[in-house]
C-alpha positions as CSV (number, residue, x, y, z in Angstrom):
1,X,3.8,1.7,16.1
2,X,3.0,5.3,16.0
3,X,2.0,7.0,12.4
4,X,0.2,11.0,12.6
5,X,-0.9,12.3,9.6
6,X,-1.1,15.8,8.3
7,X,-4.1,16.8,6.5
8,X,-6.3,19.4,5.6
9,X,-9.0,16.6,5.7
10,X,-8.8,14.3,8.6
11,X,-12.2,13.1,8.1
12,X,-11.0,11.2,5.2
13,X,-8.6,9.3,7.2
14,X,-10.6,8.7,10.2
15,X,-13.5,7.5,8.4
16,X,-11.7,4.8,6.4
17,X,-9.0,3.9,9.8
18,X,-12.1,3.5,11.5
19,X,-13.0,0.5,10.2
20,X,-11.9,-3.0,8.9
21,X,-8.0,-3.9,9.5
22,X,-6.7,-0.6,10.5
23,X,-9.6,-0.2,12.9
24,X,-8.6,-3.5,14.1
25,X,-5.3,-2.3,15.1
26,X,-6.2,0.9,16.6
27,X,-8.9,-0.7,18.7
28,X,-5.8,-3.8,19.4
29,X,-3.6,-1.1,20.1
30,X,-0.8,-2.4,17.7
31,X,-1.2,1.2,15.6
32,X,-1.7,4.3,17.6
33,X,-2.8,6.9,14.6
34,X,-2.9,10.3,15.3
35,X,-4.7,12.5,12.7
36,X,-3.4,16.0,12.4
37,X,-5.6,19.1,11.0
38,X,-3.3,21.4,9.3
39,X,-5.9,24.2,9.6
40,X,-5.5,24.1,13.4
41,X,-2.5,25.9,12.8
42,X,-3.7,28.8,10.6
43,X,-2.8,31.8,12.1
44,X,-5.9,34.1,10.2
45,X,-9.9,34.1,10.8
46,X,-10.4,32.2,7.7
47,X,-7.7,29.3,8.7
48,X,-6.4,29.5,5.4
49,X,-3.6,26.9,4.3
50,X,-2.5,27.9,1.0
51,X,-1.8,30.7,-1.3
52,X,-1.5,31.9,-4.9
53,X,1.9,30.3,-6.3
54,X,5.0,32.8,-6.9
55,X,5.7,33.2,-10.6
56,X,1.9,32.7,-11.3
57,X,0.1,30.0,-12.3
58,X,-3.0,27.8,-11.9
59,X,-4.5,26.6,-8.5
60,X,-2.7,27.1,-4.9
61,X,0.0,25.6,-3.2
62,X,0.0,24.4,0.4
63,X,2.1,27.1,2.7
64,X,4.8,26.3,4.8
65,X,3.9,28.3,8.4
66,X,0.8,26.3,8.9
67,X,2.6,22.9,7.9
68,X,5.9,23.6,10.2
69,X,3.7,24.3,13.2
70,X,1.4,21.0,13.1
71,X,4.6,19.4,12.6
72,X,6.2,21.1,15.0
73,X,3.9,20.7,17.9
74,X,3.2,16.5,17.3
75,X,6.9,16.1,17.6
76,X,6.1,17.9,20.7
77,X,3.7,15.5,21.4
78,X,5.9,12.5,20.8
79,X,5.3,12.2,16.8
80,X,8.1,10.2,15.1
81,X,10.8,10.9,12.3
82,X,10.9,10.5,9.1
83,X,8.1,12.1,8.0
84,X,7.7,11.7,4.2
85,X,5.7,13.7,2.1
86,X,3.2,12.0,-0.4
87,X,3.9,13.3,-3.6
88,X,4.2,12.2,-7.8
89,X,8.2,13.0,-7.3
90,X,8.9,10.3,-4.5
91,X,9.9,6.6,-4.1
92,X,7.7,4.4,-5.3
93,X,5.9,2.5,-2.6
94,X,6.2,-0.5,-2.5
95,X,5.7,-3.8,-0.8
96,X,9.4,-3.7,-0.1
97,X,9.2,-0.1,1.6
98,X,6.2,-1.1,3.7
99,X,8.5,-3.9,5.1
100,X,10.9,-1.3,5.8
101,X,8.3,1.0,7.7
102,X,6.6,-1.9,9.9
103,X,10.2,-2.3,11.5
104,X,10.4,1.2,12.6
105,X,9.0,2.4,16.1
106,X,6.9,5.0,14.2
107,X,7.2,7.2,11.0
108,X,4.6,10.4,9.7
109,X,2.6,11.3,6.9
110,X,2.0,14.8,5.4
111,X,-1.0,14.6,2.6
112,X,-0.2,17.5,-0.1
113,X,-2.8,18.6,-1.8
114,X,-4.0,21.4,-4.6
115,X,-1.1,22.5,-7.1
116,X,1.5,20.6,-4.0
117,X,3.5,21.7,-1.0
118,X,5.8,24.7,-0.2
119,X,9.2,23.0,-1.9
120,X,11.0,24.8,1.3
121,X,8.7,22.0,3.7
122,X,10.1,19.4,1.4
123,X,13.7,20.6,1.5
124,X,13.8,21.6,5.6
125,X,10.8,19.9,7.0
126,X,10.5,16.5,5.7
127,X,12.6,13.9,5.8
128,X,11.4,12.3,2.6
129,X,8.5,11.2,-0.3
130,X,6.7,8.8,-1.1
131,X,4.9,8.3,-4.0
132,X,2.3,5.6,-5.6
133,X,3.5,5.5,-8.7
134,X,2.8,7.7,-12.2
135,X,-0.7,8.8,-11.5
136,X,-2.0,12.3,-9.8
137,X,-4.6,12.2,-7.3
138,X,-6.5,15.3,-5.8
139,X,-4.2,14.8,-2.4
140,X,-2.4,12.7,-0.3
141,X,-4.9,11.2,1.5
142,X,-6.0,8.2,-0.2
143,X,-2.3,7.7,-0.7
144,X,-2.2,8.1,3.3
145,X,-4.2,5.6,3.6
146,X,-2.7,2.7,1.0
147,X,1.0,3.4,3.1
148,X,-0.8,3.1,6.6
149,X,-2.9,0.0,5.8
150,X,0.4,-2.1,4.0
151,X,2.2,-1.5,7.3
152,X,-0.6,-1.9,9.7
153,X,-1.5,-5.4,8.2
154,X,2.4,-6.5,8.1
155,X,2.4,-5.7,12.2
156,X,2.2,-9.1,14.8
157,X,-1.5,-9.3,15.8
158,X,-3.1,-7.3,13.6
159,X,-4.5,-10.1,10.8
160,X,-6.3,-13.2,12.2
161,X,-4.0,-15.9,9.8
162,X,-0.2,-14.8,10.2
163,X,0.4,-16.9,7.2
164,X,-1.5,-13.9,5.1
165,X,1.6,-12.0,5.0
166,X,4.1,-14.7,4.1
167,X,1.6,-15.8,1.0
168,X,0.5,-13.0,-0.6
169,X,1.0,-11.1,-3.9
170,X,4.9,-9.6,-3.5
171,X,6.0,-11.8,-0.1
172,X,8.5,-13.6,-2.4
173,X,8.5,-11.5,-5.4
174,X,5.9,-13.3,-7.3
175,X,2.1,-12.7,-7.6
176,X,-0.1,-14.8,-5.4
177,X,-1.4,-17.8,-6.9
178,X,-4.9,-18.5,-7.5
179,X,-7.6,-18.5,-5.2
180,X,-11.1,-21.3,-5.1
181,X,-14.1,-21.4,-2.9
182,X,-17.1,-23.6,-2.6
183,X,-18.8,-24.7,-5.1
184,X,-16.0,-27.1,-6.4
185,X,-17.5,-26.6,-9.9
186,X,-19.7,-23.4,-10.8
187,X,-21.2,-22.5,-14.5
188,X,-19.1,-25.8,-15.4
189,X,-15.9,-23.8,-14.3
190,X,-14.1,-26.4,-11.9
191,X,-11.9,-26.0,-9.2
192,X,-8.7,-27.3,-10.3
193,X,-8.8,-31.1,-8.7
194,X,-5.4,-30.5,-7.0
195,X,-6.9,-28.7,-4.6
196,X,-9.7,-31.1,-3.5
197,X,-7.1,-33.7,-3.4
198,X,-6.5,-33.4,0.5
199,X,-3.0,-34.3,-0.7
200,X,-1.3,-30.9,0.9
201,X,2.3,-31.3,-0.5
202,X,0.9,-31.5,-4.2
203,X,-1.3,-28.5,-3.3
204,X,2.0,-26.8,-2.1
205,X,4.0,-27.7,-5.3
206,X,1.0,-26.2,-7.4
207,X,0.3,-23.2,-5.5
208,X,4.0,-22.5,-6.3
209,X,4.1,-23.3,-10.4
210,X,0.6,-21.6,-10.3
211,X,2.2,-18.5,-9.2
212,X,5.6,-18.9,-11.1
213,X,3.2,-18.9,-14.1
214,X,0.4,-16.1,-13.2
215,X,3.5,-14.3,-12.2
216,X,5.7,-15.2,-16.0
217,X,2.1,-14.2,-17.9
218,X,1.1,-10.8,-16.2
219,X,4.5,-9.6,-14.4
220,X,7.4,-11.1,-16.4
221,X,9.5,-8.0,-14.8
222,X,9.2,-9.3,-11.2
223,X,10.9,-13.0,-12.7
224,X,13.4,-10.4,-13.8
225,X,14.2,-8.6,-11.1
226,X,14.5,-12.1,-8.8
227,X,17.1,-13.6,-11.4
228,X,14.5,-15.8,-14.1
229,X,13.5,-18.7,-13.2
230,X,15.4,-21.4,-11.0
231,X,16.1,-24.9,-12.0
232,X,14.0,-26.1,-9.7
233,X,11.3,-23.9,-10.4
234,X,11.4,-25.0,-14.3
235,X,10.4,-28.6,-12.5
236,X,8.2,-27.5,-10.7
237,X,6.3,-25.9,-13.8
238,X,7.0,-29.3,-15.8
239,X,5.3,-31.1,-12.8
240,X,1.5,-29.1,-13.2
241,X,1.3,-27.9,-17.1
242,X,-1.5,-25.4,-18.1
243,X,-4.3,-28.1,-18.0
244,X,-4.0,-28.5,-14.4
245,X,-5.0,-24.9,-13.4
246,X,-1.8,-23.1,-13.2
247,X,-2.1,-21.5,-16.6
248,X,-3.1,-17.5,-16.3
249,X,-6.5,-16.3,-16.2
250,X,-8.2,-15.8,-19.4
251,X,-9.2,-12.2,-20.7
252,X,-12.6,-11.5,-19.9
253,X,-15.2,-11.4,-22.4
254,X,-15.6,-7.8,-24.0
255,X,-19.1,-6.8,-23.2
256,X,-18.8,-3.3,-24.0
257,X,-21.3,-3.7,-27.2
């Protein structure tokens, strides 16, 4: 799978795709990333990417000559369509859409930054946006870097447990459940004994009721949006009540005084 970027910062991407999973897969060769410096493609001494807005107004915008030639020459080079542009305005990203991007052959990034892009690259030059959700961030790139990495970890080879994928947070639209490690009890906080029981079909039923109910306390609109809960899910939540570990995390002590 292919993915270039276009950025007025490629340091910030390479640095972080340099390292931990997505350096994995570049190293692997399941990801070939390609990191594309808009300023290559200023046509003035200064390399300048952006200008004053029309209309006036605070900051600068991104221009579109410098953005249509990078663009222009990596699909030159073999860069693949869509290319979506990371922006406030675009479809959410979600778990769902980075399914939908791991089963393509290759797809492209632009990082806005600044006041935002040239809308005429939006309208003529991209074939889409993205967006992370209601927040505004100084640019794309950390956004970049949040779609790459949920595709790159979805691809065959790239984790060392396939399993990762299939039980995580969002795999079957409910949060993960709860997680334990050695020591079985710490600061008189015990692992739930289910889970030292070596019995592994319990410890299946209660990973499943444990994340029916982490999933009913802190996202009730995911339950929701996968229909309620299922008869035999209601069992299931019967089967292990809150005293058994599957009840949701408590709120953390306030130590702001």
């Amino acid at each position: 799978m292919r993915v270039d970027v276009f950025t007025i910062f490629p340091q910030l991407i390479e640095g972080y795709a340099s390292a931990s999973v997505l350096g994995r897969a570049r190293s692997g060769g399941v990801v070939d990333l390609r990191v594309r410096d808009l300023r290559e493609h200023a046509t003035d001494a200064r390399r300048s990417v952006d200008d004053t807005p029309f209309g006036g107004g605070a900051g600068m915008v991104l221009a579109p000559a410098p953005i249509f030639a990078a663009v222009e020459a990596a699909e030159a080079d073999g860069a693949w369509r869509p290319l979506f542009a990371l922006t406030p305005g675009g479809r959410r990203f979600d778990q769902g859409v980075a399914h939908e991007l791991v089963g393509m052959q290759g797809f492209s990034l632009l990082c806005g930054r600044y006041e935002g892009i040239d809308q005429r690259v939006l309208d003529h030059c991209c074939d889409g946006e993205l967006s992370m959700g209601d927040v505004v961030l100084a640019g794309g790139e950390l956004a970049a870097l949040v779609v790459i990495e949920a595709v790159a970890r979805l691809a065959d080879g790239v984790l060392g447990n396939e399993a990762s994928t299939t039980e995580e947070s969002f795999a079957d639209g409910l949060l993960e459940y709860p997680q334990y490690t050695k020591p079985a009890t710490f600061r008189d906080w015990p692992v739930p004994e289910v889970l030292r029981s070596g019995d592994h079909a319990r410890v299946a039923r209660w990973r499943r009721a444990a994340a029916l109910r982490r999933t009913l306390a802190a996202r009730p609109d995911l339950i929701e949006a996968r229909g309620g809960i299922l008869p035999e899910e209601a069992t299931l939540l019967e089967e292990f009540d809150a005293g058994d570990g599957t009840s949701a995390p408590a709120e953390p002590p306030d130590r702001s005084g």
